[in-house]
BADRENVEX-151197 format. One record per atom (N, C-alpha, C): residue in one letter; x, y, z; atom name; residue number from 0; chain. Coordinates in pm, whole numbers, plus 32768, in hexadecimal, padded with zeros to 4 digits. Layout:
N
{a, {X, Y, Z}, CA, NUM, A},
...
# end
This chain:
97
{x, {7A75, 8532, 8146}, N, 0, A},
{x, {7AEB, 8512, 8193}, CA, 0, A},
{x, {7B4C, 84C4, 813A}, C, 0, A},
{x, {7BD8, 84EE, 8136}, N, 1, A},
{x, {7C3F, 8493, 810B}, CA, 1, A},
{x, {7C4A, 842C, 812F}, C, 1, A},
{x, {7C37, 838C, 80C1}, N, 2, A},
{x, {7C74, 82FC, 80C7}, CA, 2, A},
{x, {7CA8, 82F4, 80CC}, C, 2, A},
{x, {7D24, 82A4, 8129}, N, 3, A},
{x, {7D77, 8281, 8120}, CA, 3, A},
{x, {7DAB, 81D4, 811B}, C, 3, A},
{x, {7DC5, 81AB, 80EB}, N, 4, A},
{x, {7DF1, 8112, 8107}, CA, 4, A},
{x, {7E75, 80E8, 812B}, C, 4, A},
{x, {7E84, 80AC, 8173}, N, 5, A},
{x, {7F13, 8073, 81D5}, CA, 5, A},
{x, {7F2E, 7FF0, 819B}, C, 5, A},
{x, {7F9F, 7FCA, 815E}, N, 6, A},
{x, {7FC8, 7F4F, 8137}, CA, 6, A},
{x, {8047, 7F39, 817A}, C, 6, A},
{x, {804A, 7ECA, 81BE}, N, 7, A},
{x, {808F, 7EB3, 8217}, CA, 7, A},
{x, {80AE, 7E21, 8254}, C, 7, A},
{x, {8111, 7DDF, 824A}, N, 8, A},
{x, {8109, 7D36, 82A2}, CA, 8, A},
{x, {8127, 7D3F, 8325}, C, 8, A},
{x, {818E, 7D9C, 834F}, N, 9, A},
{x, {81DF, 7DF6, 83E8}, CA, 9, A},
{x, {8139, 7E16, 842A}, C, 9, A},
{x, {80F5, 7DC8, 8496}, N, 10, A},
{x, {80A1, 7E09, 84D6}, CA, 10, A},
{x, {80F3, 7E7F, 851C}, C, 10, A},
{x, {815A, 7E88, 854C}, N, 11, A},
{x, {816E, 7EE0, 858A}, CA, 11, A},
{x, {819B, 7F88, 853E}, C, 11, A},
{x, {8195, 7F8A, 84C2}, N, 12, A},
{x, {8198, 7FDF, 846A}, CA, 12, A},
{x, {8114, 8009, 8420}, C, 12, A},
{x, {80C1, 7F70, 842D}, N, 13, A},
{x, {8066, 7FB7, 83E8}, CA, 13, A},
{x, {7FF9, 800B, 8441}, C, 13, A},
{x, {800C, 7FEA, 84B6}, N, 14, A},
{x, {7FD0, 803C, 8521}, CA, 14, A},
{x, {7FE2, 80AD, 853B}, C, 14, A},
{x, {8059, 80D8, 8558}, N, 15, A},
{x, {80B0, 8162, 8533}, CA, 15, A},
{x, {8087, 8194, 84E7}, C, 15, A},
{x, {8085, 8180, 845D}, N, 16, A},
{x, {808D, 81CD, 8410}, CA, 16, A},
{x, {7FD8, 81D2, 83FF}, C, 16, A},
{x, {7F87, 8183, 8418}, N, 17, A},
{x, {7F00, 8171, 8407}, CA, 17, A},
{x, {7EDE, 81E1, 849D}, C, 17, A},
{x, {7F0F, 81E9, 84EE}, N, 18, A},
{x, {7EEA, 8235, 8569}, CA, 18, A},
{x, {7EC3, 82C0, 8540}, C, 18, A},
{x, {7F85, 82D2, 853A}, N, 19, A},
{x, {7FBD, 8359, 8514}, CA, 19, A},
{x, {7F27, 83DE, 847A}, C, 19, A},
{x, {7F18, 835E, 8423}, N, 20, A},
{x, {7EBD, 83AD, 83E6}, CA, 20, A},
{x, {7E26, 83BA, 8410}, C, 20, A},
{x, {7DE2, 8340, 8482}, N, 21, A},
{x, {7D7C, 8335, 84DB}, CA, 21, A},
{x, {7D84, 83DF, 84D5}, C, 21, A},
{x, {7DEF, 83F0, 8551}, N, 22, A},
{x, {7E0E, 846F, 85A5}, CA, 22, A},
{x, {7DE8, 8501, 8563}, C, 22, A},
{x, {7E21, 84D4, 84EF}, N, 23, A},
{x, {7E35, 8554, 8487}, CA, 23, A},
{x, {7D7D, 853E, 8440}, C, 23, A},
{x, {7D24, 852A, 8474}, N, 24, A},
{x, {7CD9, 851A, 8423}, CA, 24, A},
{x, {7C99, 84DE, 83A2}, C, 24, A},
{x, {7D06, 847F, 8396}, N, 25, A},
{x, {7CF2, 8467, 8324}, CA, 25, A},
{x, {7C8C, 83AE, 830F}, C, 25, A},
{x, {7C43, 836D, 82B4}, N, 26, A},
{x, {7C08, 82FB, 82D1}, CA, 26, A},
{x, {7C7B, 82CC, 82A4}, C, 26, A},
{x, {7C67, 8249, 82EE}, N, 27, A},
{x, {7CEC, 81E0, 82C4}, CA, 27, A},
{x, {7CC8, 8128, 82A9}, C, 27, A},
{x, {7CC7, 8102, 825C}, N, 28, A},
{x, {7CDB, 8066, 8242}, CA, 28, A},
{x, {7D44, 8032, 825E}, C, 28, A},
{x, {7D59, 7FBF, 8284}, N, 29, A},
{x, {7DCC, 7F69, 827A}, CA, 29, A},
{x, {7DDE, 7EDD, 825B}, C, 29, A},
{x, {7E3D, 7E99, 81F3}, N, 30, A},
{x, {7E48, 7E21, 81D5}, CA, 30, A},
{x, {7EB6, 7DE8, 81EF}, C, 30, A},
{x, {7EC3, 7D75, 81D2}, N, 31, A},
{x, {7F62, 7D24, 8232}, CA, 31, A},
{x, {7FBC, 7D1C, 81A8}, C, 31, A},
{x, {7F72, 7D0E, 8125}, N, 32, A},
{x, {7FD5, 7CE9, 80A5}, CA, 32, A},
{x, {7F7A, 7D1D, 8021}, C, 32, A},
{x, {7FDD, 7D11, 7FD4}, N, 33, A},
{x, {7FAA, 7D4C, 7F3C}, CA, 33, A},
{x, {7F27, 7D16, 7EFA}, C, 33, A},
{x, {7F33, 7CA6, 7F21}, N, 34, A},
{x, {7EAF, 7C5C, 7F0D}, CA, 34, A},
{x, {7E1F, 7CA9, 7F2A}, C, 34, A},
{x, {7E1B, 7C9B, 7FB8}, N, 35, A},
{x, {7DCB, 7CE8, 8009}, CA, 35, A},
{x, {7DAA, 7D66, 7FEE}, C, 35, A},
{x, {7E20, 7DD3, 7FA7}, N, 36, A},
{x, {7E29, 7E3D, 7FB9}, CA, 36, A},
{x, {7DE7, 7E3B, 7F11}, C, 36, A},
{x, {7E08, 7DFC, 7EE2}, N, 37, A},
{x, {7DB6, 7E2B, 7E73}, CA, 37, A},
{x, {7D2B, 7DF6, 7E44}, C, 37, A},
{x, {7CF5, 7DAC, 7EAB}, N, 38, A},
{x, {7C5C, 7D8A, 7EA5}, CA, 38, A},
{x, {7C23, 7E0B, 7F12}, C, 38, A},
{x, {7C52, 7E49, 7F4C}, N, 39, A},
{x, {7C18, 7EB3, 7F87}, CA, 39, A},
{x, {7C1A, 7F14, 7F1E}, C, 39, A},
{x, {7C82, 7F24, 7EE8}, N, 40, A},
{x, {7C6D, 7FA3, 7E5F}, CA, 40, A},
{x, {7C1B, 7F9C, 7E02}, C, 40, A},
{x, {7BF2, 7ECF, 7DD3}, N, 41, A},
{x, {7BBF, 7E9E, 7D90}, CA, 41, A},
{x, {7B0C, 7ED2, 7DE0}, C, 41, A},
{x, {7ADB, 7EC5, 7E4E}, N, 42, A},
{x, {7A7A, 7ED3, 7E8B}, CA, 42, A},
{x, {7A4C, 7F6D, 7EB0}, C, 42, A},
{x, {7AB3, 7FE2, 7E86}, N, 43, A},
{x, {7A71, 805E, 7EAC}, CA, 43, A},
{x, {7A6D, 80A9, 7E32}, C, 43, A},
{x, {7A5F, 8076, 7DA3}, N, 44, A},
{x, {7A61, 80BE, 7D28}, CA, 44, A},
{x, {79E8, 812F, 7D28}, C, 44, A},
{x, {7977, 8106, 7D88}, N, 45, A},
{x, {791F, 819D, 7D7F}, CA, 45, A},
{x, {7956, 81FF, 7DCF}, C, 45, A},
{x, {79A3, 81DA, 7E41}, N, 46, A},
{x, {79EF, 8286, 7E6E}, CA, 46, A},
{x, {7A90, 823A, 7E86}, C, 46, A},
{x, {7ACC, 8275, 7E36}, N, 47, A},
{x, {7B4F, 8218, 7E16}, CA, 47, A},
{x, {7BB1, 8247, 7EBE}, C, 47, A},
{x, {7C27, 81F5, 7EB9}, N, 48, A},
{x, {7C74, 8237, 7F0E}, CA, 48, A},
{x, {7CE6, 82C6, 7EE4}, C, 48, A},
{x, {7CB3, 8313, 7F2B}, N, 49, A},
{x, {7CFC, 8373, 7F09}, CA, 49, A},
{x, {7DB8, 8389, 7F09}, C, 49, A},
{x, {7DDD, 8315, 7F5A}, N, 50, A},
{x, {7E5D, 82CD, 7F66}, CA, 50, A},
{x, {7E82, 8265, 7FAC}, C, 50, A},
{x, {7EF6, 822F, 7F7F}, N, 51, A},
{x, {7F17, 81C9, 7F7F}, CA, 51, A},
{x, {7FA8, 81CF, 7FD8}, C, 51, A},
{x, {7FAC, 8171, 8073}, N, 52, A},
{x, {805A, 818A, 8082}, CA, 52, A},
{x, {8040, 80EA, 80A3}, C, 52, A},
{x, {80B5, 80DA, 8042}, N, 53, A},
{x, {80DB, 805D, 8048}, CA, 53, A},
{x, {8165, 7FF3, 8094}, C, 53, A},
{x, {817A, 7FBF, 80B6}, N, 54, A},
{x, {822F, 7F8A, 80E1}, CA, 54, A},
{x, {8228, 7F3C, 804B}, C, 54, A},
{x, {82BE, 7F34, 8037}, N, 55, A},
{x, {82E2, 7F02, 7FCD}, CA, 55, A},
{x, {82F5, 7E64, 7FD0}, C, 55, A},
{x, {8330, 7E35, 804D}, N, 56, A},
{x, {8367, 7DA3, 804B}, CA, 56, A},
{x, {830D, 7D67, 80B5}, C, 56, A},
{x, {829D, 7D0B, 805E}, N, 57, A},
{x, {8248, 7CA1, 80C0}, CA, 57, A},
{x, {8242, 7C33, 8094}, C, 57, A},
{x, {821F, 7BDB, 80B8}, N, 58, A},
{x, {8207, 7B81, 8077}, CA, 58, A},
{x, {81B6, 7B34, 8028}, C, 58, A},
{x, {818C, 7AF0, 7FCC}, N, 59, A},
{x, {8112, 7AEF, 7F54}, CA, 59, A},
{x, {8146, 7B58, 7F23}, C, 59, A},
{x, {80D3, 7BD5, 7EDF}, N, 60, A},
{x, {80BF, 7C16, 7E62}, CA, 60, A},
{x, {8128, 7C9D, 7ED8}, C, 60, A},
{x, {817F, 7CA9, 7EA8}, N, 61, A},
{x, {81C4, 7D14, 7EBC}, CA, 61, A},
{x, {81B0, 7D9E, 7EC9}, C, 61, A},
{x, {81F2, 7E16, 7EDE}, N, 62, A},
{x, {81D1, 7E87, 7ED7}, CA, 62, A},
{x, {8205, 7EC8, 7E33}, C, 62, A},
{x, {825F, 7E8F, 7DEC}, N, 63, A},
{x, {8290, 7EAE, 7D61}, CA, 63, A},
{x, {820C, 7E6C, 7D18}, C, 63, A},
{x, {81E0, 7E03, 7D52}, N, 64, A},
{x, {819C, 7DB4, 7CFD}, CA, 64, A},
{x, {80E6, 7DDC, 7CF1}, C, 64, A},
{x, {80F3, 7E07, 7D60}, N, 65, A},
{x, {803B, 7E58, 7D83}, CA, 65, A},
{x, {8049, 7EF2, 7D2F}, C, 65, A},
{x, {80D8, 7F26, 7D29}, N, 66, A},
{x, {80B6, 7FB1, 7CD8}, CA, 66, A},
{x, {80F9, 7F8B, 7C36}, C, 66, A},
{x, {8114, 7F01, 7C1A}, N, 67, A},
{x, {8102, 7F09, 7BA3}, CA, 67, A},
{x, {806F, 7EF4, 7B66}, C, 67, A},
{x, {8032, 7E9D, 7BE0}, N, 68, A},
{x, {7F91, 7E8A, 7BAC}, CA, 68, A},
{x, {7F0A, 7F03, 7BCD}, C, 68, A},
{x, {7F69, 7F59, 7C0C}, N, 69, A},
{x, {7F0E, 7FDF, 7C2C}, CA, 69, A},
{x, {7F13, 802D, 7BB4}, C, 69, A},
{x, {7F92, 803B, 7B70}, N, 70, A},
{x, {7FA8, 8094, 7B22}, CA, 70, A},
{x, {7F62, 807B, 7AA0}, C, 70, A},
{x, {7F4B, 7FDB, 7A9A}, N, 71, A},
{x, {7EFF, 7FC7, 7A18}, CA, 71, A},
{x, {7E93, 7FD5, 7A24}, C, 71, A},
{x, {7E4B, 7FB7, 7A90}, N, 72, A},
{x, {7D9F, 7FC2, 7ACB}, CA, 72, A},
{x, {7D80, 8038, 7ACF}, C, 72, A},
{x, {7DEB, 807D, 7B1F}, N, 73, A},
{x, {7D8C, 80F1, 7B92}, CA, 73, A},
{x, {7E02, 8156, 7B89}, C, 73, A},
{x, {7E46, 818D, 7AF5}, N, 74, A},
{x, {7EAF, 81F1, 7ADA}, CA, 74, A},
{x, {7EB6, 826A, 7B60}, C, 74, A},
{x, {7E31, 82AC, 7B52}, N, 75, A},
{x, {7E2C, 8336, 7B9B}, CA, 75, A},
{x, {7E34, 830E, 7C1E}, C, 75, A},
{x, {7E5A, 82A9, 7C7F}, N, 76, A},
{x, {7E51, 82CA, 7CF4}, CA, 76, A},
{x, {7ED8, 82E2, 7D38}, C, 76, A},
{x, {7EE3, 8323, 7D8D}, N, 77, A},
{x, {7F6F, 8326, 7DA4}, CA, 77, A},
{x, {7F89, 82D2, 7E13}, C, 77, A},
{x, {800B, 8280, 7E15}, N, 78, A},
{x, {8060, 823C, 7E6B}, CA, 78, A},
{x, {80B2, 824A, 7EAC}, C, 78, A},
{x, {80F0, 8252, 7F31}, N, 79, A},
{x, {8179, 8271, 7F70}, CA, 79, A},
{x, {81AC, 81FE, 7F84}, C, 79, A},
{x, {81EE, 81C2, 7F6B}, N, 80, A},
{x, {8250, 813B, 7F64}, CA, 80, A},
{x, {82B0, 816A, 7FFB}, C, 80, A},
{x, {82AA, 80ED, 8066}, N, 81, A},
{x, {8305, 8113, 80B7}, CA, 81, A},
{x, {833B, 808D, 80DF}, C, 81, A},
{x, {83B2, 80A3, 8131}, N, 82, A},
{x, {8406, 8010, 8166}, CA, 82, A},
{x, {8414, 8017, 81DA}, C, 82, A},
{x, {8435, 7FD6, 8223}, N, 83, A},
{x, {845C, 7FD0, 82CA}, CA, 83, A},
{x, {84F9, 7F66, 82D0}, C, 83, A},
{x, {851F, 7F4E, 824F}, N, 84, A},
{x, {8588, 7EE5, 823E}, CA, 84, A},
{x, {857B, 7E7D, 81DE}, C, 84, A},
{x, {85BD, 7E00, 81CD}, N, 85, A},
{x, {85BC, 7D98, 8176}, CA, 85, A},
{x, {8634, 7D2E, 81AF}, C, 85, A},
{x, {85E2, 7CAD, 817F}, N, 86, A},
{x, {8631, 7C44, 81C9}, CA, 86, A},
{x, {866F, 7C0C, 8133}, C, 86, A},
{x, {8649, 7C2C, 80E5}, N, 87, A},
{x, {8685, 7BEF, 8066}, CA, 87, A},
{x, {8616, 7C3F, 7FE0}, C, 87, A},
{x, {861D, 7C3A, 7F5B}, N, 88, A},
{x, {85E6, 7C89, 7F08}, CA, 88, A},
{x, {85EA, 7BF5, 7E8E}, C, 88, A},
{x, {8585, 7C0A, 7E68}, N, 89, A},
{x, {8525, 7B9D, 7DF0}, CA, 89, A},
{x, {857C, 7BCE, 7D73}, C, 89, A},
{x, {8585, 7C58, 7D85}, N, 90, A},
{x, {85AB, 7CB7, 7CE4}, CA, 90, A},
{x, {8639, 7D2D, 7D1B}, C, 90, A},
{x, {869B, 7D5C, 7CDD}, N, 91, A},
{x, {86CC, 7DBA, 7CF4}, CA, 91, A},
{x, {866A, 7E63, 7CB2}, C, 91, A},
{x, {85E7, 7E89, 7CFE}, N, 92, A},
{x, {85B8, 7EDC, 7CD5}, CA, 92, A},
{x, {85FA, 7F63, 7CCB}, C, 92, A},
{x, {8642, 7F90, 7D26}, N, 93, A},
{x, {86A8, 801A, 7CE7}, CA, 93, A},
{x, {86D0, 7FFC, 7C8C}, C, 93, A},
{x, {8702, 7FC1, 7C5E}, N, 94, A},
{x, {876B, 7F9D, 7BE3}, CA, 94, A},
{x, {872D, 7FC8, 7B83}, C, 94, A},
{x, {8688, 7FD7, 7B75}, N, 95, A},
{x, {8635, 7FC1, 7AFF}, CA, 95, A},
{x, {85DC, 802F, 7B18}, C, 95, A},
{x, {85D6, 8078, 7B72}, N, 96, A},
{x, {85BA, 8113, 7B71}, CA, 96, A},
{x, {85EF, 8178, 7B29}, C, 96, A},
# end
């Protein structure tokens, strides 16, 4: 069965979106921040997660900041980076895309 992991601080998003793939069959984890989210990735290295959807703006370890430390750890997994909004930004990250 497909892993999935939910990174998310919005309970009400991360439910949604944690439901929505329930529905679809798919297994699902969920964490509140980057922190979290990457001691679960850190904890399933014998059957890795097969993906990763993340929100970008939380607070602590970020969503820019968890797939810069994915990419050095854990290259092959893939990530969907998503937003629901922003109340202010740490970095101008488009700018640097």
């Amino acid at each position: 069965m497909t892993a999935i992991l939910v990174i998310d601080d919005d309970d009400d998003m991360r439910d949604f979106i944690s439901m929505t793939l329930l529905r679809a069959g798919y297994e699902v984890q969920t964490e509140t921040d980057g922190e979290r989210g990457m001691a679960a990735v850190k904890a399933r290295l014998d059957t890795p997660f097969d993906l990763i959807i993340s929100d970008i703006f939380m607070p602590g370890k970020d969503g820019i900041e968890l797939l810069g430390s994915l990419r050095q750890l854990y290259p092959k997994i893939p990530v969907i980076a998503v937003t629901g909004g922003f109340t202010g930004v740490k970095k101008p990250y488009a700018d640097s895309m």
